[in-house]
C-alpha positions as CSV (number, residue, x, y, z in Angstrom):
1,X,-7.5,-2.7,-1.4
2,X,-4.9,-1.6,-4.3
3,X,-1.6,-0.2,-2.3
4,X,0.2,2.0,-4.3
5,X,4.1,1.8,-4.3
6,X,6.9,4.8,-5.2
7,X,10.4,4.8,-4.8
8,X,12.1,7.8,-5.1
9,X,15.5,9.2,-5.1
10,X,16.3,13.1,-6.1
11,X,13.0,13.3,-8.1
12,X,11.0,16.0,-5.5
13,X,8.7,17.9,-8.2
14,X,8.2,14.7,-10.7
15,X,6.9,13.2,-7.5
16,X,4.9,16.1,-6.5
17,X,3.0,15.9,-9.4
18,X,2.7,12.3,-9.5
19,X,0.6,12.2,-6.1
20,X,-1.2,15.3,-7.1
21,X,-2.6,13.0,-10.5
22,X,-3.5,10.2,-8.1
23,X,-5.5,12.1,-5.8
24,X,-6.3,14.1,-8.6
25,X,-7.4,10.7,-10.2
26,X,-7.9,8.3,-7.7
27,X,-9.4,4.7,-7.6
28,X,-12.8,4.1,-6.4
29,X,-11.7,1.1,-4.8
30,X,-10.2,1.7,-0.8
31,X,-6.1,2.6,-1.8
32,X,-3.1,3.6,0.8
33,X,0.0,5.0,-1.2
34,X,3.5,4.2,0.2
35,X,6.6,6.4,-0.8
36,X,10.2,4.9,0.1
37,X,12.6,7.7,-0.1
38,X,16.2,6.6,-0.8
39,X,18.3,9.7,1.2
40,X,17.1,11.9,-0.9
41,X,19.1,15.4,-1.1
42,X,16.5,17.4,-2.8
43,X,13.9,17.4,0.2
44,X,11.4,14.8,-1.2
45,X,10.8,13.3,2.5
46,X,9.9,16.7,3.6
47,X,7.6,17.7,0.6
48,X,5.3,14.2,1.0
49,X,5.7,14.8,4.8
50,X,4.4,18.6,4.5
51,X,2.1,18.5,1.4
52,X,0.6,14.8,1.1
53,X,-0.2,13.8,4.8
54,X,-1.9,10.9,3.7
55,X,0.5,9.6,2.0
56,X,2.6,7.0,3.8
57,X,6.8,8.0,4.1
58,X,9.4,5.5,4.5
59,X,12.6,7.0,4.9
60,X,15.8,5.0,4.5
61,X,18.6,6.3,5.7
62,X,21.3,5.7,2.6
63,X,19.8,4.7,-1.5
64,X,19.2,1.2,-0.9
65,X,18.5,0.8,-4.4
66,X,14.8,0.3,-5.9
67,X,14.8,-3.4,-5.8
68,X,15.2,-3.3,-1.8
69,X,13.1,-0.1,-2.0
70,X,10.2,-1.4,-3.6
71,X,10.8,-4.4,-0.7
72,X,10.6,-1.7,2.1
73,X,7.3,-0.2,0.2
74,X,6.1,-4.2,0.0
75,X,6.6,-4.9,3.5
76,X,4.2,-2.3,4.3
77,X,1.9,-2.8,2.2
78,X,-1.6,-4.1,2.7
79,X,-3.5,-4.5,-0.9
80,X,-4.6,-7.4,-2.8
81,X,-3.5,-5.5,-5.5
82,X,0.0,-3.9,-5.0
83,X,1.2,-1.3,-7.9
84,X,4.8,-0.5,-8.4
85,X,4.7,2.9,-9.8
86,X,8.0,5.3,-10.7
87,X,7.8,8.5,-9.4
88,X,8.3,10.3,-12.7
89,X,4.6,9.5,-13.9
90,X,1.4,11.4,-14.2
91,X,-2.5,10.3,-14.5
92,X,-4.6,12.3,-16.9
93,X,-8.0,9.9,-16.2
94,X,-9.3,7.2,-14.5
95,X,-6.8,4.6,-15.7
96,X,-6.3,3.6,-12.1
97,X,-9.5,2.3,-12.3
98,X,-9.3,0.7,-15.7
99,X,-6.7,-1.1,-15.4
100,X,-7.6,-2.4,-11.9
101,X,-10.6,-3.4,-13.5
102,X,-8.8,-5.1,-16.6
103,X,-6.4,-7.1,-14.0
104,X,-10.0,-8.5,-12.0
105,X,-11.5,-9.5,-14.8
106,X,-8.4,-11.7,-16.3
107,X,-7.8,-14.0,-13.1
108,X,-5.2,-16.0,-15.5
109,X,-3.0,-13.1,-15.2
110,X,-0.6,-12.0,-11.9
111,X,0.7,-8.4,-13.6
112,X,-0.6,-6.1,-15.6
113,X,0.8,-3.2,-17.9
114,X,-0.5,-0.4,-19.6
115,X,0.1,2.3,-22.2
116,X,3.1,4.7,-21.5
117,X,2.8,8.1,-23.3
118,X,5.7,9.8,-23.4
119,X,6.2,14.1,-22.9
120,X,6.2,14.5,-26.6
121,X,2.6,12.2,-27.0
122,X,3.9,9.2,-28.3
123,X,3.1,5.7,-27.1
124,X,6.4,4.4,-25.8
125,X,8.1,1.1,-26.3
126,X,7.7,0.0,-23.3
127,X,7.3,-4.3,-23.9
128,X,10.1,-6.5,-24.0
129,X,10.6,-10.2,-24.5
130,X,12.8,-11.9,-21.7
131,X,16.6,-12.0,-22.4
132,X,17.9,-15.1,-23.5
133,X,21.6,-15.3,-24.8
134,X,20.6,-15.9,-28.2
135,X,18.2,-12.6,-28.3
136,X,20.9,-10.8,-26.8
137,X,23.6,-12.1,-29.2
138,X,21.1,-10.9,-31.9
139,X,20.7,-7.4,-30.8
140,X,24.7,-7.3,-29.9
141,X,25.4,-8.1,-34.2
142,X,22.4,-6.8,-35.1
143,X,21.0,-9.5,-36.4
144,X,17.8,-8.9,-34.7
145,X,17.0,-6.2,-37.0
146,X,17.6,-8.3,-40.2
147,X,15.3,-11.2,-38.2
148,X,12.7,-9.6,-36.0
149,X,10.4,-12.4,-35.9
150,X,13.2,-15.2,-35.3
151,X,14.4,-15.9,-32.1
152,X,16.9,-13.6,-32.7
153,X,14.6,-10.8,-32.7
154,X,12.5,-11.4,-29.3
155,X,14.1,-9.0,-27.0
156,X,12.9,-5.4,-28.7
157,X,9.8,-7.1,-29.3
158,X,9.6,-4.5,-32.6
159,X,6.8,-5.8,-34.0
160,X,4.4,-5.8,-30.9
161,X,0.9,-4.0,-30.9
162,X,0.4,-1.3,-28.8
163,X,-3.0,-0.9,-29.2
164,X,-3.7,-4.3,-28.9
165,X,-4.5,-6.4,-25.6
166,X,-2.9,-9.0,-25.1
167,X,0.2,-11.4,-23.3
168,X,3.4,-9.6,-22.8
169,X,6.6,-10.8,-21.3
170,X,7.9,-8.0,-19.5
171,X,6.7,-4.4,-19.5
172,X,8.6,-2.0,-18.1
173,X,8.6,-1.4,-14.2
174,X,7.4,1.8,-14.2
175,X,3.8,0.9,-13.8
176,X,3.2,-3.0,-12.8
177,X,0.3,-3.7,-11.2
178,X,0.9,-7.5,-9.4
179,X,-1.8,-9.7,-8.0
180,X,-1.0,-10.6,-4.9
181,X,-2.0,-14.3,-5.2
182,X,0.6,-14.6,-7.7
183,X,3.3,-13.3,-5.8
184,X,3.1,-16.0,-3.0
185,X,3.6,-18.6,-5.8
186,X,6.8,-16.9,-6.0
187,X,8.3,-16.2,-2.6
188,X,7.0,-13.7,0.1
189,X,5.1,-11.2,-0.9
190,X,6.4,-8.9,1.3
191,X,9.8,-9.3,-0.4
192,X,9.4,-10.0,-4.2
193,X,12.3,-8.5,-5.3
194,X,15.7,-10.3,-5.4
195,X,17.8,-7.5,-4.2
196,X,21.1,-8.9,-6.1
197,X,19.5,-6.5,-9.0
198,X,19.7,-3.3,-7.2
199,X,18.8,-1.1,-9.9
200,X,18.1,-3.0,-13.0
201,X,16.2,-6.1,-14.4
202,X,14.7,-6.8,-10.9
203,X,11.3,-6.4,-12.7
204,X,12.2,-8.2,-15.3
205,X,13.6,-11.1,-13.0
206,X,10.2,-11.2,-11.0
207,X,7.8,-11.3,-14.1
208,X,10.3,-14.2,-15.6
209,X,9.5,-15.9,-12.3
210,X,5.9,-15.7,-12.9
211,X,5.5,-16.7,-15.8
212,X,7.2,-19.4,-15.4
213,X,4.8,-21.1,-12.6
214,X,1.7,-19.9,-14.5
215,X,1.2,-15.8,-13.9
216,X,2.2,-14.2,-17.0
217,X,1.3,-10.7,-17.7
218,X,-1.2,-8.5,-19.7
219,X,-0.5,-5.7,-21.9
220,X,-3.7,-3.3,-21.7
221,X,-4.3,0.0,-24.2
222,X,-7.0,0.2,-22.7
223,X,-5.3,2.6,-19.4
224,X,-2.3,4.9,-19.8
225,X,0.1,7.1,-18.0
226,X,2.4,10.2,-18.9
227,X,6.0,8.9,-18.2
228,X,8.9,11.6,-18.0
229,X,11.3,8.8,-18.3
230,X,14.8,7.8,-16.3
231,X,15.1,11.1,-14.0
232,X,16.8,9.4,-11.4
233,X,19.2,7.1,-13.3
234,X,20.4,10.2,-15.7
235,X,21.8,12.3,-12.4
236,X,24.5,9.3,-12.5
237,X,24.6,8.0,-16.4
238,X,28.2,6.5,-16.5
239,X,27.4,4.1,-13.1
240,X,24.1,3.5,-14.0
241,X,25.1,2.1,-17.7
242,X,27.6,-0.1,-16.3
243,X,24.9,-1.2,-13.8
244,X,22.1,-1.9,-16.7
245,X,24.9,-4.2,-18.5
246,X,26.2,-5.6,-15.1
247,X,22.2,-6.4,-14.3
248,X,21.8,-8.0,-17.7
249,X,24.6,-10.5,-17.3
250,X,23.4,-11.4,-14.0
251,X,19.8,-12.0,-15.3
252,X,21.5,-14.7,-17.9
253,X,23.5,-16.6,-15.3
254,X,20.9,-16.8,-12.9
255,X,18.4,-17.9,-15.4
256,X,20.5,-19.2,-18.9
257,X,23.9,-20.0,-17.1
258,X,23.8,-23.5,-17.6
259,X,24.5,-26.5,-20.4
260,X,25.7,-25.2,-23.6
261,X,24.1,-21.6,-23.0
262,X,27.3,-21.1,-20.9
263,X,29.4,-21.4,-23.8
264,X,26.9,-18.5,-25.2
265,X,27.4,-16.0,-22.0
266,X,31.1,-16.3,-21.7
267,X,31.5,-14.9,-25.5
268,X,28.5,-12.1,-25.1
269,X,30.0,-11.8,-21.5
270,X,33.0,-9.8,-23.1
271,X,30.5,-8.4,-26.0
272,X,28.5,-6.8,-23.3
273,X,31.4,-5.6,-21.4
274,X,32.9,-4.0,-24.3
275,X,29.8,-1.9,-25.6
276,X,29.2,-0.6,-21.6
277,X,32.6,0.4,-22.1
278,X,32.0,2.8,-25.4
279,X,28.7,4.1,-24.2
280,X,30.2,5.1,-21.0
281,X,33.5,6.2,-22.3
282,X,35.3,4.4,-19.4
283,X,34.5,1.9,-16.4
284,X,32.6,2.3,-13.5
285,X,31.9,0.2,-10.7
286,X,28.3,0.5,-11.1
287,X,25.7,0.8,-7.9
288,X,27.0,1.4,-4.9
289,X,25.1,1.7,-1.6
């Protein structure tokens, strides 16, 4: 069984035609699809109610978040195989099946990834080494760009292979398809997420925990989706920049907060701070539920 999992907030028509491609497109393999709607204002609830009665609706009642969204979709999920999929995505083949197929055959892996083509037909960067403070401090003084292959460099990852298979730290969260056998080596599956990143690297959070009892993840070509990109985090830009940078430095402490890396994070701390600051000319509190 592969459940399928959306979280959506504000994004009614990008989600309309996101369950039209999977039905359009849908795995041979039995599949239930879950949509969590965070208090959407834009009638999303009603449209998968009215149009997609198969489709099962979770309604929360204020935007939790998609960390504690993609929980709720978790909780009710029943697959072996559980995909977290953003709303503002399209299928134009069979790559359901493909990269179900991909995951089976590589039982050394507990996530997969695929190809993300963007509305103007290029492959997207979508793969991403896991923060450290010393990647971070490189991309901060742009010294990653002089040193991509250092450790300085291994957070843009600007030198990986898109049309290669093969290991990849942390693809983006808008399509991650999870074994279930590796999630229970990591907590209950039915709650993943660590919810203290409401918004941002909660993804990247739970792939760092896999990988680092044994489930890394695999980058396939060899599947692909269409990916709008950010619809819901640009109807609130300002918050959601501080949030990404507020996420980040959470991410650090909770995983490179201690010894001399802790010398590291206070300086980038204030580094980080500075350039949420400038790219959202001014403060903001960040997520708020």
């Amino acid at each position: 069984m592969l459940s399928i999992l959306i979280v959506n907030w504000n994004t009614r028509d990008l989600l309309r035609a996101c369950l039209k491609s999977i039905l359009k497109f849908p795995p041979t393999c039995p599949f239930e699809v879950i949509v969590v709607d965070n208090a959407s204002s834009d009638g999303s609830a009603h449209m998968v109610r009215e149009e997609f009665p198969t489709v099962r609706m979770v309604e929360s009642p204020v935007n939790t978040g998609y960390a504690r969204g993609n929980n709720l979709a978790f909780g009710e999920a029943t697959g072996d195989f559980l995909l977290t999929l953003n709303p503002d995505t399209e299928f134009e083949d069979d790559s359901l099946d493909r990269a179900l197929a991909t995951l089976q055959s590589r039982p050394d892996y507990g996530c997969l990834g695929i190809k993300q083509i963007g509305v103007d037909g290029r492959v997207q960067a979508s793969v991403r080494g896991f923060p450290t403070v010393t990647s971070l401090f490189g991309e901060v003084t742009r010294l990653a760009a002089l040193l991509p292959a250092s450790s300085l460099g291994s957070y843009r990852l600007s030198q990986f292979d898109y049309e290669r298979e093969q290991a990849a730290p942390q693809p983006m969260g808008t399509f991650l398809l999870f074994r279930r056998q590796a999630l229970e080596a990591v907590g209950n599956p039915k709650r993943p997420f660590d919810e203290s990143f409401p918004i941002f690297f909660n993804e990247v959070d739970l792939l760092y925990r896999l990988h680092r009892v044994g489930w890394p993840c695999l980058y396939t070509p060899k599947a692909h989706i269409r990916h709008h990109g950010g619809e819901s985090t640009k109807q609130v830009r300002k918050s959601m920049i501080w949030e990404s940078h507020k996420s980040l430095l959470r991410y650090l402490r909770k995983h490179h907060g201690t010894g001399l890396r802790a010398v590291g994070l206070i300086l980038l701390s204030a580094l980080v701070y500075g350039a949420a600051f400038v790219r959202a000319k001014g403060y903001d509190a960040g997520f708020r539920t």
